[in-house]
C-alpha positions as CSV (number, residue, x, y, z in Angstrom):
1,X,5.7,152.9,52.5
2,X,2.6,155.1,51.4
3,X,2.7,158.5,52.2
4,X,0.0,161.2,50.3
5,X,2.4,163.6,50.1
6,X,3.7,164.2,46.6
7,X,7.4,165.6,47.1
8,X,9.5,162.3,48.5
9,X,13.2,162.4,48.0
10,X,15.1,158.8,48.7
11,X,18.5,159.5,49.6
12,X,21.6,158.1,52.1
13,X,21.8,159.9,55.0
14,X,25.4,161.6,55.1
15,X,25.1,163.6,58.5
16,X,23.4,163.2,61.8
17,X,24.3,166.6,64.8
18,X,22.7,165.2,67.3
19,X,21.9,168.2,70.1
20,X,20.3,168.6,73.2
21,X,16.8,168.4,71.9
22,X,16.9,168.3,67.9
23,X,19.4,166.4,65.4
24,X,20.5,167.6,62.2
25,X,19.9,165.1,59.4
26,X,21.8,165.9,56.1
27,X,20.6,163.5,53.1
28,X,22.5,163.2,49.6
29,X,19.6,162.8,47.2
30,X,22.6,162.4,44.1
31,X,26.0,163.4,43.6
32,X,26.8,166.3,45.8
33,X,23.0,167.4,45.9
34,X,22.0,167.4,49.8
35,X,18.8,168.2,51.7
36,X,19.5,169.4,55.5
37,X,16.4,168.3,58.4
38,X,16.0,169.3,61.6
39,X,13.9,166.8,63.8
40,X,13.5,165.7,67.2
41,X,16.6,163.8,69.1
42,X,14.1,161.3,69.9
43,X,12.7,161.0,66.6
44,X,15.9,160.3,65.3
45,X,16.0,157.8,67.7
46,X,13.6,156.1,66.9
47,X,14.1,155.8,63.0
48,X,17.7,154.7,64.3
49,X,19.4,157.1,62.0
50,X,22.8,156.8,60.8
51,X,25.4,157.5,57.9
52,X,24.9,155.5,55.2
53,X,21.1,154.8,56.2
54,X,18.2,154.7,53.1
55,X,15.6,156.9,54.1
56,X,12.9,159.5,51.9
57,X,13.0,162.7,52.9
58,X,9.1,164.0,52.9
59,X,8.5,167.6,52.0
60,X,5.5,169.0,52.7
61,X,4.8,172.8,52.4
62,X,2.0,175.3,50.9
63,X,4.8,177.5,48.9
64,X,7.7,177.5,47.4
65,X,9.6,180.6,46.6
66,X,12.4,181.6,44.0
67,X,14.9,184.4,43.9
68,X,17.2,185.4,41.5
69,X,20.3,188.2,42.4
C-alpha cells in the first residue's frame, strides 16, 4: 500500500457499530491506545471489516489543535 499521506496508524480493529448508513470502526494502535472512525456501511463492506482485522488508519487533516484545562 502507498498512500501520500503522512499520518498512517496500523492497528487491529477492536470494534465495528454497524448503523443504518455509517459504522463505527474503533482501532487499537498499542496497548489501550484506540482511534474511533466513522465511515460508510458500505465502505465497511467492502474492506470486509472485522475484530481482529489489520488495517492503517489514514489521517488526513489541515490542523490539529491542543488544549490544556
Amino acid at each position: 500500500m502507498q498512500v501520500s499521506a503522512r499520518n498512517a496508524l496500523k492497528g487491529t480493529v477492536k470494534k465495528v457499530e454497524v448503523g443504518s448508513v455509517n459504522t463505527e470502526v474503533t482501532l487499537e494502535i498499542a496497548n489501550g491506545i484506540e482511534v474511533t472512525a466513522i465511515i460508510t456501511k458500505s465502505s465497511a463492506e467492502n474492506l470486509k471489516l472485522a475484530e481482529g482485522k489489520q488495517v492503517h488508519a489514514i489521517i488526513k487533516a489541515t490542523d490539529v489543535i491542543i488544549a490544556v484545562d
